[in-house]
GUDOMI-384165 format. One record per atom (N, C-alpha, C): x, y, z; residue in three letters. Coordinates in steps of 0.05 Angstrom, whole numbers, plus 5000, padded with zeros to 4 digits. Example, Ala and Ser with C-alpha at 12.3 -4.5 7.8 and 13.67 -1.06 7.14 Angstrom:
<sites>
526448865156ALA 524649105156ALA 526449345156ALA 525749555142SER 527349795143SER 525850015157SER 
</sites>
This chain:
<sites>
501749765000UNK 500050005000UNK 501850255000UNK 500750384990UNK 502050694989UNK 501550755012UNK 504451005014UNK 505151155040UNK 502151255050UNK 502151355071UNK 498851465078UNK 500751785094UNK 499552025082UNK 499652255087UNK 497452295103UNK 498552445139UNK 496652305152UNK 496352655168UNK 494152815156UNK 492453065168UNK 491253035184UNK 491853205207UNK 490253235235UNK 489053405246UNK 485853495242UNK 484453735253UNK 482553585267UNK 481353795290UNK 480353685304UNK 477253795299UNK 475253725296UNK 472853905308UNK 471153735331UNK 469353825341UNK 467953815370UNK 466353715349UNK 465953425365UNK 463453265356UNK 462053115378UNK 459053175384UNK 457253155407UNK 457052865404UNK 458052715413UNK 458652375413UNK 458452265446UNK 457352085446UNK 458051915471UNK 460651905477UNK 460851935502UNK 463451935511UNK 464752265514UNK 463852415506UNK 465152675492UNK 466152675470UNK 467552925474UNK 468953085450UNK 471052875431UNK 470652815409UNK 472552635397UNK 473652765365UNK 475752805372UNK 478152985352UNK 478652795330UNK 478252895308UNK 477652685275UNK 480152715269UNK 481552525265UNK 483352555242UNK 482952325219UNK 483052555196UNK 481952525162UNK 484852415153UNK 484552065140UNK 486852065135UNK 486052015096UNK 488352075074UNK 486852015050UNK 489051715050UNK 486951525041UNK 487551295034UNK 487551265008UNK 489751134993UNK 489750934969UNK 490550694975UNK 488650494958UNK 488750184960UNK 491050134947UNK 492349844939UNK 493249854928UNK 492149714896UNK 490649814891UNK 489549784861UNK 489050124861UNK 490050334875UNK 489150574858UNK 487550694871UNK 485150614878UNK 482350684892UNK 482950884918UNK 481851104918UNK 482551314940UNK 479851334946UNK 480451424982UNK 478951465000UNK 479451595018UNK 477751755036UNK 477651905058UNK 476351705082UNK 479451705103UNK 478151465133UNK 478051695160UNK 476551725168UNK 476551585193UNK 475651445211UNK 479251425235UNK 478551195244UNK 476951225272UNK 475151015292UNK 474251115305UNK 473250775318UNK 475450745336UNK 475850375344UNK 473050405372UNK 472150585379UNK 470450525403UNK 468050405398UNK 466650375381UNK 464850205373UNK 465750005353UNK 465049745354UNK 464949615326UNK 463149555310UNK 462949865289UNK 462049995269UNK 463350095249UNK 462950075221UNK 463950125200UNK 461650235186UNK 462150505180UNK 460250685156UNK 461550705130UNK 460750615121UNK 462750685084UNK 460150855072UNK 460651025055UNK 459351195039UNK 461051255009UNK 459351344997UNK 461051344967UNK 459251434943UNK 460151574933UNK 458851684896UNK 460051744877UNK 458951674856UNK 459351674822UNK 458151914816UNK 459551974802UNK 458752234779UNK 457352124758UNK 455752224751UNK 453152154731UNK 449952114753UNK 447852184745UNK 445552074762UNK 443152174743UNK 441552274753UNK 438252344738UNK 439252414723UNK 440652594719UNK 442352694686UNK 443552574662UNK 443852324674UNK 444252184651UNK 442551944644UNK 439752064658UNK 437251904644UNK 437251994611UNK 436351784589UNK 435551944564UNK 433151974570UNK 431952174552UNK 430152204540UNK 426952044537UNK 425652074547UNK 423251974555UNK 424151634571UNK 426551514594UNK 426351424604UNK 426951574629UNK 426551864638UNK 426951894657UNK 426151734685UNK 427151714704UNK 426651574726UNK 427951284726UNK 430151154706UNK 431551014706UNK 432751014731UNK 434951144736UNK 437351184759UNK 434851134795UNK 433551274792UNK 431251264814UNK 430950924810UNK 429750744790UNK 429050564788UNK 432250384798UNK 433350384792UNK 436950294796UNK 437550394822UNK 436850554847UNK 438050624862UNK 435850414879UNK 434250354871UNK 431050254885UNK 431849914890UNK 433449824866UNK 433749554850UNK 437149414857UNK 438549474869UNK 440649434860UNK 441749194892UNK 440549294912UNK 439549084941UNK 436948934933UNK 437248854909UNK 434848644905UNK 434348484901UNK 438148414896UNK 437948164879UNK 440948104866UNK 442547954871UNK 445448034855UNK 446947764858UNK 449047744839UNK 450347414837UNK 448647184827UNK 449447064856UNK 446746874858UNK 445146914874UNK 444047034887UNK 442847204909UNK 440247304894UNK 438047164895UNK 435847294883UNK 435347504908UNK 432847654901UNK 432147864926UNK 431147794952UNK 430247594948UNK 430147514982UNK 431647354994UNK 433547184976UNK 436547144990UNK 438447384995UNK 438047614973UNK 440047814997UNK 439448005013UNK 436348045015UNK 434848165036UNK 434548015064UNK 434947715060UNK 435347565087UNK 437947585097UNK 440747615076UNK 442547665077UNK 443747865095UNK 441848045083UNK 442748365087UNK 441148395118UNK 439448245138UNK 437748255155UNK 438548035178UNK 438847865165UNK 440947625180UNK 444047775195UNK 444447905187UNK 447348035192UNK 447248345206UNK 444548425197UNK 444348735210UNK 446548885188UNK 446148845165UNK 447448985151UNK 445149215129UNK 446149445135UNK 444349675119UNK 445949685093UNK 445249635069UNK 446749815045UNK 444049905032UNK 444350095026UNK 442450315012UNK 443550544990UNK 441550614969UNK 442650714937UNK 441350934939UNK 441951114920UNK 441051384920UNK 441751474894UNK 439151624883UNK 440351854857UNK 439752034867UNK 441152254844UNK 440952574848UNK 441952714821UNK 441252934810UNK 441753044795UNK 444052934777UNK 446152934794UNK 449552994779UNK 450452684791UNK 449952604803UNK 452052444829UNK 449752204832UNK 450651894834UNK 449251604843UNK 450951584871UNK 449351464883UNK 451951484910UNK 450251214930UNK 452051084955UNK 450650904967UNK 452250954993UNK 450250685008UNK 452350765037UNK 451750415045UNK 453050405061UNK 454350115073UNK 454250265099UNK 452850055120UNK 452950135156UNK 453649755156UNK 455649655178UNK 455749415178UNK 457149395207UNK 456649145229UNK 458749095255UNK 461448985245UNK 462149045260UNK 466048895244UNK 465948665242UNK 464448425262UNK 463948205257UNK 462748125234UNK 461548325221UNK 459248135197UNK 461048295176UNK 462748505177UNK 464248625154UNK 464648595123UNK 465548275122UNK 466348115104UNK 464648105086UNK 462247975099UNK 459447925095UNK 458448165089UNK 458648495091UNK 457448685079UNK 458748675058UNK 461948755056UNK 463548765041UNK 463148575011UNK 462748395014UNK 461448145000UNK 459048184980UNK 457548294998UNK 455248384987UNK 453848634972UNK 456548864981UNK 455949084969UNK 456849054949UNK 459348834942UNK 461048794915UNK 459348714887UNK 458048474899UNK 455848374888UNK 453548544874UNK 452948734890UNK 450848984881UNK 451149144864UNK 453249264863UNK 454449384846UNK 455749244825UNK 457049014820UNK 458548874797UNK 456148614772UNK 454548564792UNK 453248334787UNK 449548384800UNK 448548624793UNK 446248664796UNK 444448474782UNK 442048384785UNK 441448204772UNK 438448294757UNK 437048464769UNK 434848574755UNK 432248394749UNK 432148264765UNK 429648104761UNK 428448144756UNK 425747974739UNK 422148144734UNK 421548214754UNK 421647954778UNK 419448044800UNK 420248314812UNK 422548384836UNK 423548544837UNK 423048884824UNK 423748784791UNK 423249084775UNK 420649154776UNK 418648964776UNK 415149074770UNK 414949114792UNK 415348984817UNK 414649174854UNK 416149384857UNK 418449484850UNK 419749724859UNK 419049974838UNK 418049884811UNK 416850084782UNK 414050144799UNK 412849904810UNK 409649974824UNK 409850174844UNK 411950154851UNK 412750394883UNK 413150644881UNK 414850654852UNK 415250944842UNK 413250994819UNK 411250864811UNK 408750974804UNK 407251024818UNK 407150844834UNK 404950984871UNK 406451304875UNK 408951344874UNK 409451584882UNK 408251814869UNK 409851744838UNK 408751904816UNK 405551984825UNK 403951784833UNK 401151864828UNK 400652094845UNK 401751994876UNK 400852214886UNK 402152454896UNK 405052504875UNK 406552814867UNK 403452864835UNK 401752824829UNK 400252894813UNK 397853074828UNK 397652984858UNK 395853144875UNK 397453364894UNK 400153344893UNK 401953614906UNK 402753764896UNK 401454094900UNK 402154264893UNK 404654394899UNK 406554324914UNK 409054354912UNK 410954174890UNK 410254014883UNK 411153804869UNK 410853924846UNK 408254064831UNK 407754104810UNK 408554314804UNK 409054594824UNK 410554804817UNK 413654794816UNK 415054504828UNK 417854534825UNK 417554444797UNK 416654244787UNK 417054114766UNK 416754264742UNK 414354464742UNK 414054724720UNK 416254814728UNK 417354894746UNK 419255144745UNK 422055074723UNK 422654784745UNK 424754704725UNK 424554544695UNK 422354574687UNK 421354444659UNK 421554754634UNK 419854894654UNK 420355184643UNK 423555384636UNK 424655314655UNK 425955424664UNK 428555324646UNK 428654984644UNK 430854904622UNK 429854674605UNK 428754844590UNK 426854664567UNK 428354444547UNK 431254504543UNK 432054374529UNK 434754304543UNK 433954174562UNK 436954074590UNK 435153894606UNK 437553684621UNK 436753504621UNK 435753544657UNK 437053804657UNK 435653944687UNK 432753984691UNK 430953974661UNK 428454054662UNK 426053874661UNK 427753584657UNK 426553354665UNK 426053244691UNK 424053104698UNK 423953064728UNK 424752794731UNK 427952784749UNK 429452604760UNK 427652374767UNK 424852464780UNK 422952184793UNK 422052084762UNK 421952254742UNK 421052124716UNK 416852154716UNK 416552094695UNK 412752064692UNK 412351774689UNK 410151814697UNK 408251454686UNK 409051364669UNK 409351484644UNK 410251364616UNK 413051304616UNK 415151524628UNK 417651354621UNK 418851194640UNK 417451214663UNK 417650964683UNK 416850714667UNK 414450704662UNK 413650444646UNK 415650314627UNK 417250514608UNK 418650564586UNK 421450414594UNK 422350354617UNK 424750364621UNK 423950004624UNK 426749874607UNK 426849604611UNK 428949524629UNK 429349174631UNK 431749244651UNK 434149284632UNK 434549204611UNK 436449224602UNK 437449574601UNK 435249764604UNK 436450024609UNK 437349994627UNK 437049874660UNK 437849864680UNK 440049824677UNK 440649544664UNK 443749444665UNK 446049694651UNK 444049844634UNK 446150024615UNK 447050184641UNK 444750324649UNK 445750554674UNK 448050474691UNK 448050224702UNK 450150154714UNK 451950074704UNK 452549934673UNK 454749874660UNK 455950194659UNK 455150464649UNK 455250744642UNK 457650774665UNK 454750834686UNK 455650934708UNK 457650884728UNK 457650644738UNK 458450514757UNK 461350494754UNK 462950684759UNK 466150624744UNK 467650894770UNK 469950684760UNK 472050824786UNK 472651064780UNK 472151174766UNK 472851464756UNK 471251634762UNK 472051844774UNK 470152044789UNK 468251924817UNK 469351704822UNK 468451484850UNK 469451694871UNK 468351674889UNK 469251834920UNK 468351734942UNK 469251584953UNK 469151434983UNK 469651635004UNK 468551535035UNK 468851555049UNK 468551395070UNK 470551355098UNK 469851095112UNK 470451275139UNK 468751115152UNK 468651145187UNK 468650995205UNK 469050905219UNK 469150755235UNK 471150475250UNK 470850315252UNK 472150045263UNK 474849915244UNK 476250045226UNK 477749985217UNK 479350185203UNK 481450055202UNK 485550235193UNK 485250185166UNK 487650385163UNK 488250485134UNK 488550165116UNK 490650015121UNK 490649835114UNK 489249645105UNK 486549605128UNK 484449515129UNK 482649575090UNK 482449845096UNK 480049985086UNK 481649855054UNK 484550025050UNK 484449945029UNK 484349745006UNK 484349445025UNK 483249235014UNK 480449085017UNK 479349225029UNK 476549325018UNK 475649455001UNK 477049695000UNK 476849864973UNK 476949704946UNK 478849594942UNK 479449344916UNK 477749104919UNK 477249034941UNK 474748814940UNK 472348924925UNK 471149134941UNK 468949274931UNK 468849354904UNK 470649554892UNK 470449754871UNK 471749664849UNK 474549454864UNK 475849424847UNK 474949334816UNK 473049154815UNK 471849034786UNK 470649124775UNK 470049404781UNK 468549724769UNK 470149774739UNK 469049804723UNK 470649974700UNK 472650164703UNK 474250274701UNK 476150514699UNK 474350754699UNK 473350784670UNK 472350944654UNK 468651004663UNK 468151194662UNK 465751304656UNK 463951164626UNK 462751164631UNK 460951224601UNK 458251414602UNK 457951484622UNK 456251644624UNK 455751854603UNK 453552024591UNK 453752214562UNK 454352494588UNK 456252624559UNK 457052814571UNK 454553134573UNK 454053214600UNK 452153444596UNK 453553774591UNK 452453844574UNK 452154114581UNK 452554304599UNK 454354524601UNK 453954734615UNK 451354854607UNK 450255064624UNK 448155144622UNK 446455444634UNK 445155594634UNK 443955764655UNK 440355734640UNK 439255834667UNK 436255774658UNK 435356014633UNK 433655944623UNK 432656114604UNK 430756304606UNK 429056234621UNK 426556424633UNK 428456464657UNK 427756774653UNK 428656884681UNK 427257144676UNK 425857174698UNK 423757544710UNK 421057354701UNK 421057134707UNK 417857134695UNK 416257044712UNK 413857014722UNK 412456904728UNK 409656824730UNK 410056514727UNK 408456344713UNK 406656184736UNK 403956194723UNK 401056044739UNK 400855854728UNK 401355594751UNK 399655374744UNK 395855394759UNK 394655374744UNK 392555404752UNK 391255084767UNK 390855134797UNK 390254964808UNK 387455044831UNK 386054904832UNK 383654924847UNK 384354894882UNK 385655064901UNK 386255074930UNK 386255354933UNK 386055244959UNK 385355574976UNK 387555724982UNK 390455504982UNK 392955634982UNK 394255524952UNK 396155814954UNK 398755794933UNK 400355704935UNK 402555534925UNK 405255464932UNK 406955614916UNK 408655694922UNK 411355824907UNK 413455674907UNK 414955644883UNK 417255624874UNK 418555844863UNK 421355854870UNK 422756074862UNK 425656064858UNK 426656204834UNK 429256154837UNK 431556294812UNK 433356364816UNK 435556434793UNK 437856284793UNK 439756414775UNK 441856234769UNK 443856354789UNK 445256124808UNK 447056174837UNK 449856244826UNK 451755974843UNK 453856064844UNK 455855844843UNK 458155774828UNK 459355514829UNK 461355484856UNK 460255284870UNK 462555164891UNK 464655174890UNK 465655204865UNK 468755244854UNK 470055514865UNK 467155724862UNK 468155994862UNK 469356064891UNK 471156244892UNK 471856374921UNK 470156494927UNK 468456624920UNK 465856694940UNK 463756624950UNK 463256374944UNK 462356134957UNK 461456144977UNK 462756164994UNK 462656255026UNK 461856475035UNK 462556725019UNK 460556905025UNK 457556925021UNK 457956764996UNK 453756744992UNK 452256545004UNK 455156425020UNK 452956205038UNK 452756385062UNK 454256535072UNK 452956735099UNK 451056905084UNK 451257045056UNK 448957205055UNK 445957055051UNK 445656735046UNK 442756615046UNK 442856525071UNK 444656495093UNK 444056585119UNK 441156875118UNK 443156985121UNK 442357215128UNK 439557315108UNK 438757255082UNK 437457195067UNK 434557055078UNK 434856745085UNK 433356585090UNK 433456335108UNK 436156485126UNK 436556185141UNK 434756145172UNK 432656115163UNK 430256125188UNK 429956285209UNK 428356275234UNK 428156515245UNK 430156725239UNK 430056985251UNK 430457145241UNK 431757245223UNK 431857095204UNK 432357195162UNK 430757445161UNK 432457515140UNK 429957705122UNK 427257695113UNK 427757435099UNK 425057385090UNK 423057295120UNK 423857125133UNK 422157065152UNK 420957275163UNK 423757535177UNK 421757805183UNK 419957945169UNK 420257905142UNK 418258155132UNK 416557925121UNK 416757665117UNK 413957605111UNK 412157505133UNK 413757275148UNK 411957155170UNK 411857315191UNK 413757495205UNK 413257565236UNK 412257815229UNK 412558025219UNK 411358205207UNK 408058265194UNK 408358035188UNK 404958055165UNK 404357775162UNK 405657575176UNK 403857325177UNK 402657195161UNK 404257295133UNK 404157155099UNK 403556775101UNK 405556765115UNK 406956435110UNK 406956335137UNK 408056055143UNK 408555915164UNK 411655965155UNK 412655915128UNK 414655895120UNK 415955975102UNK 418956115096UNK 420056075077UNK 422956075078UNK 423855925042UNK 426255845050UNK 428155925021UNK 430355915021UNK 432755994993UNK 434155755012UNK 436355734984UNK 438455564997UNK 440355574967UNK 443155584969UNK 444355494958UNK 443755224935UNK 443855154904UNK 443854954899UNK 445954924878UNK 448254824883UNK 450554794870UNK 451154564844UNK 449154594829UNK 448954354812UNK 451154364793UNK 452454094776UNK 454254124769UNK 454654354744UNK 452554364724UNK 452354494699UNK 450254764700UNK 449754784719UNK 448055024732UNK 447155094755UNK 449455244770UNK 449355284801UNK 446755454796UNK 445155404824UNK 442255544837UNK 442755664854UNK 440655904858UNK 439655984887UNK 436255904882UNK 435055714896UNK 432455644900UNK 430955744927UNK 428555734918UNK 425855784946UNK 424455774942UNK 422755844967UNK 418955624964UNK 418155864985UNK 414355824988UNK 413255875011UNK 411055814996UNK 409355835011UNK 405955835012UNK 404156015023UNK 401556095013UNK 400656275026UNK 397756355007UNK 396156405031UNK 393156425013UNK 393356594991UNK 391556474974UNK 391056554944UNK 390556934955UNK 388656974971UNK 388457244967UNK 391257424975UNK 393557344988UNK 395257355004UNK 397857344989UNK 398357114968UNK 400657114965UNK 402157264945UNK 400257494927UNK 401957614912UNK 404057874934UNK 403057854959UNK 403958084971UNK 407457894979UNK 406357654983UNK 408657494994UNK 410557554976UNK 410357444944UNK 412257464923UNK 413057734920UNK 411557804925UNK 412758144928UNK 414758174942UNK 414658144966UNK 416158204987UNK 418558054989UNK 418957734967UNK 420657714956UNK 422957864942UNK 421357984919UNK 423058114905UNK 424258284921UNK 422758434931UNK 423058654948UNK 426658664960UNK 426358454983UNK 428458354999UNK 430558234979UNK 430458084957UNK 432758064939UNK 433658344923UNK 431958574921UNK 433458744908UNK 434458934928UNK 433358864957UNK 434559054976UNK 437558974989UNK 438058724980UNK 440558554984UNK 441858614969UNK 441358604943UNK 442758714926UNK 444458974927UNK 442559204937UNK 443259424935UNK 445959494958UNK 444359414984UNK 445459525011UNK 447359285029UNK 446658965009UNK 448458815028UNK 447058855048UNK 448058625070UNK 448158495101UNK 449258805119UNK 447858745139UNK 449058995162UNK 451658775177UNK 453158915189UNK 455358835203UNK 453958645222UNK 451658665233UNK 450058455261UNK 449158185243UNK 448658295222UNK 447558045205UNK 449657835197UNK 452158065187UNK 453557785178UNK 455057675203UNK 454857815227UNK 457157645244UNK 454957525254UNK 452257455255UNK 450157355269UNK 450057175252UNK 449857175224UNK 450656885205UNK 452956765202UNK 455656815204UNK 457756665214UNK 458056555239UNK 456956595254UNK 456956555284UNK 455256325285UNK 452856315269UNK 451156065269UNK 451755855260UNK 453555905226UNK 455255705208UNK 457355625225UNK 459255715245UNK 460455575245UNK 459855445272UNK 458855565292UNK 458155385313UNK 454955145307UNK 453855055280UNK 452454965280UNK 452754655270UNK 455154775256UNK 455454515238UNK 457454205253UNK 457554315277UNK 459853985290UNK 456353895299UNK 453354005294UNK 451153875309UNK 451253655278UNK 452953665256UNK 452053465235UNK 453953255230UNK 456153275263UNK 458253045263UNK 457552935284UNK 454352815295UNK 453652695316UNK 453652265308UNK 455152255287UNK 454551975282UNK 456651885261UNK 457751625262UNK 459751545230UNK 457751645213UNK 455451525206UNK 454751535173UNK 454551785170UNK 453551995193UNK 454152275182UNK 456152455177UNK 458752375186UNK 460452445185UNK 462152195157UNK 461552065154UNK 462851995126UNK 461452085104UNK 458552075107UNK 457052295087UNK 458952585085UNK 458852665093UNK 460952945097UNK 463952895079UNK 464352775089UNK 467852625076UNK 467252575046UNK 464352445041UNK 464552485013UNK 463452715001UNK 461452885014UNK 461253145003UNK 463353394996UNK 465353335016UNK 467753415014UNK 469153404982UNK 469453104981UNK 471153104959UNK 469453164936UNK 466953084931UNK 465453174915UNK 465453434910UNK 466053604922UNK 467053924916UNK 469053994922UNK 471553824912UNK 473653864916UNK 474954064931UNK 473854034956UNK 474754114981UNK 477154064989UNK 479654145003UNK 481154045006UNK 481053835035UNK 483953705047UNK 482053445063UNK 482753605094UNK 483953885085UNK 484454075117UNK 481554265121UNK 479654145102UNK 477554365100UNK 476354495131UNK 474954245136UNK 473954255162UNK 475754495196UNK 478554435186UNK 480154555212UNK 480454805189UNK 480754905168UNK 479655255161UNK 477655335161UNK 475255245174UNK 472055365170UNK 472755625186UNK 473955665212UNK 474355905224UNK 475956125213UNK 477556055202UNK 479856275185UNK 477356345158UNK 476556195146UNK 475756155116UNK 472856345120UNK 471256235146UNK 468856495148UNK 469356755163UNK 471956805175UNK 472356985203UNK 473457095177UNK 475457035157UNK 476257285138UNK 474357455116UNK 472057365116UNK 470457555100UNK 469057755117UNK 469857995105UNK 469058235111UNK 466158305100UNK 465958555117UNK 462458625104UNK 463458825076UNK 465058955070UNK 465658915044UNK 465758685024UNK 466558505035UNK 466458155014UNK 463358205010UNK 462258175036UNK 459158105030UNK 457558285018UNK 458858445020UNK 456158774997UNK 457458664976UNK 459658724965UNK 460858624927UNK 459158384922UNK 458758134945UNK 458157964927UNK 455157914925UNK 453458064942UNK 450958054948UNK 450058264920UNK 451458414918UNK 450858554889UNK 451258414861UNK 452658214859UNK 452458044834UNK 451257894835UNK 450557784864UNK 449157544868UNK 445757504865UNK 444457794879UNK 442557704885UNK 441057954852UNK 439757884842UNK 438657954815UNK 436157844815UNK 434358114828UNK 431558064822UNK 430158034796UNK 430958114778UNK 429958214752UNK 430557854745UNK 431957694749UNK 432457554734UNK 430757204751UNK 429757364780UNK 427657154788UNK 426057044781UNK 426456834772UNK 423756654762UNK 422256564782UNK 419256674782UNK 417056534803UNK 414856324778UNK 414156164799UNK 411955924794UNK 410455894805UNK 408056014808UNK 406155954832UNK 403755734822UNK 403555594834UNK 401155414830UNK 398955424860UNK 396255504846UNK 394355544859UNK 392455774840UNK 390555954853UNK 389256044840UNK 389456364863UNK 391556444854UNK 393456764865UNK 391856984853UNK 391057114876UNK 389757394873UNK 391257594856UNK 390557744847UNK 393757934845UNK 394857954826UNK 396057704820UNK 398957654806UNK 397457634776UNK 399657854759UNK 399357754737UNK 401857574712UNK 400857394714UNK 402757274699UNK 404157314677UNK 406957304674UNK 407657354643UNK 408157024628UNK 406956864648UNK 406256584625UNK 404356444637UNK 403156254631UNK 401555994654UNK 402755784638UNK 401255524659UNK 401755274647UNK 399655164664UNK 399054944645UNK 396954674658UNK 398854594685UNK 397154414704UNK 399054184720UNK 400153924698UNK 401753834708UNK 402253564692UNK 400653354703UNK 399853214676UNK 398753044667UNK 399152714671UNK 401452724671UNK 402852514680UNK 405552424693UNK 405152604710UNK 406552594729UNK 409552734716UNK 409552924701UNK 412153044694UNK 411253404689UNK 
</sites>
């Protein structure tokens, strides 16, 4: 095995026992395969976590909801292991492995005791190399995400995200809905399944992370057990850069309720960028719950909403700033208002000096509450590398937010926040508002 270069920061993590000081070590196997460990011998517990680049995005074209169907399917059945030999498997042993899509990224996680290790290890290999896709299997897990489908056809939050982003990138694969419709759920055979994972499933652009009951050594011949029989290469189709196309508009879905739902959103900011950090304290300060901006002037103020929210969305080919709220039809054009309002008043005047040290102060004393567990804290380890974070990230959070000034934050709050270019979606039947488009609800589920 290669040398191991071995970084030591500490953060406060609320754990049994107390305070326990992480050190991030990067592992390579010896087949190649790199990973982020740590170690953590007081339980015998092992969290592995991990994702591929490629996901809903590299559904084609009227099979959307593939990758969803593959993240659903892949503990179902594998080797020789039909699905209820490795659901007894996987239950016999107390072993969790579980799949996931998302936009850009397929990713899974492994929870296992050190005793049954082998036996996870074994099994996650199997899942990933030798999926098996059975009928039975595919028609109960396609029936599950058509049950869903049906009833995102009666949520009006569901139907205004899905206009927004259908509208919004009509000819990107962002404007398809990741859960997919009735039809191209149906549409998808297994042999698409097998493609997704032949595509996808490859050591390239792979990003591990491990926690718990086992050493470097350890991990990295696991690493090669597991991944090793993975392709090199991608095949995933390559996407597009991109920005949304409608932007200042907003569009009625016409729906029969007494409340509106809003969707909202422009084009953000890449994780790549150095200012990064500053627009994550200014959607602090923006929308990061009680006392935000938006919260004061819509909910405590005038009692618009129960709620509202922005957030950063860093997608690979089109970073976001997104948000929502709700609010009676007679009521909510004042809300959307008061949107704009507060994004062009950000714009103008930036964060006051209380705001931004009242949102750094929260970022950084909030976040060791999301290192209370391994799997959450190897979740982390791979979000990390997934935005090529460096592996000292965690011990600069204090230097990295304590150095932006409220000058940083006015420059960037002025490029950042661009009312004019807000796209709203409201679905319901909104007093007020006049639209510069509408749209039906969807029809089948897209």
């Amino acid at each position: 095995m290669k040398s191991l270069l071995r970084l030591v920061f500490c953060v406060l993590v609320l754990a049994p026992g107390g305070a326990l000081a992480l050190e991030i070590q990067p592992v390579t196997s010896p087949g190649g395969i790199k990973a982020w460990l740590v170690e953590d011998h007081r339980n015998p517990i092992l969290s592995l976590n991990f994702s591929f680049r490629g996901g809903e995005s590299a559904d084609p074209k009227g099979k959307e909801g593939r990758a969803r169907l593959v993240s659903g399917l892949l503990d179902e059945g594998a080797g020789d292991l039909d699905s209820q030999a490795f659901q007894k498997a996987l239950a016999d042993n107390s072993i969790t492995i579980r799949f996931d899509s998302r936009s850009d990224r397929f990713s899974g996680r492994m929870v296992t005791l050190t005793e049954t290790r082998q036996k996870a290890v074994d099994l996650l290999r199997l899942a990933l190399t030798e999926p098996r896709f059975d009928p039975e299997p595919v028609e109960r897990i396609r029936a599950q995400v058509v049950a869903s489908l049906r009833r995102d056809l009666q949520s009006p939050r569901t139907i205004a995200g899905r206009t927004w982003w259908a509208t919004s990138f009509p000819d990107h694969p962002y404007g398809r809905s990741g859960d997919g419709t009735l039809e191209s759920v149906a549409a998808v055979t297994a042999d698409d399944l097998r493609a997704f994972t032949d595509a996808v499933l490859a050591r390239e652009d792979l990003v591990v992370g491990a926690v718990g009951d086992i050493n470097a050594e350890e991990l990295g011949k696991l690493l090669d057990t597991v991944f090793g029989g993975l392709p090199e290469a991608s095949k995933a189709p390559a996407i597009e850069d991109t920005v949304p196309v409608h932007t200042g508009e907003t569009i009625v879905v016409d729906l029969k309720i007494p409340q509106s739902v809003v969707v909202f959103g422009q084009a953000g900011i890449e994780h790549e960028d150095p200012d990064w950090y500053t627009a994550n304290l200014l959607n602090r300060v923006m929308a990061g719950g009680f006392g935000s901006r938006l919260m004061e002037e819509i909910r405590e103020k005038r009692g618009l909403v129960y709620g509202v929210w922005a957030y950063l969305l860093p997608l690979d080919h089109s970073p976001m700033i997104m948000g929502g709220l709700a609010s009676q039809n007679a009521r909510v054009a004042e809300a959307v208002a008061l949107v704009r309002q507060e994004w062009e008043r950000m714009a103008e005047t930036g964060p006051t000096q209380e705001e931004l040290d009242d949102a750094r102060t929260y970022l950084l004393g909030s976040f060791p509450l999301s290192l209370t567990d391994s799997d959450g804290i190897a979740s982390i380890l791979v979000s990390l590398q997934e935005n090529d974070r460096p592996i000292d990230y965690l011990d600069r959070l204090e230097e990295i937010y304590g150095g932006i000034t409220l000058a940083d934050a006015r420059r960037v709050a002025a490029k950042l926040y661009r009312a004019k270019e807000l796209t709203v979606v409201v679905a319901g039947q909104p007093e007020g508002i006049e639209p510069a488009g509408s749209a039906s609800a969807p029809a089948s589920g897209g």
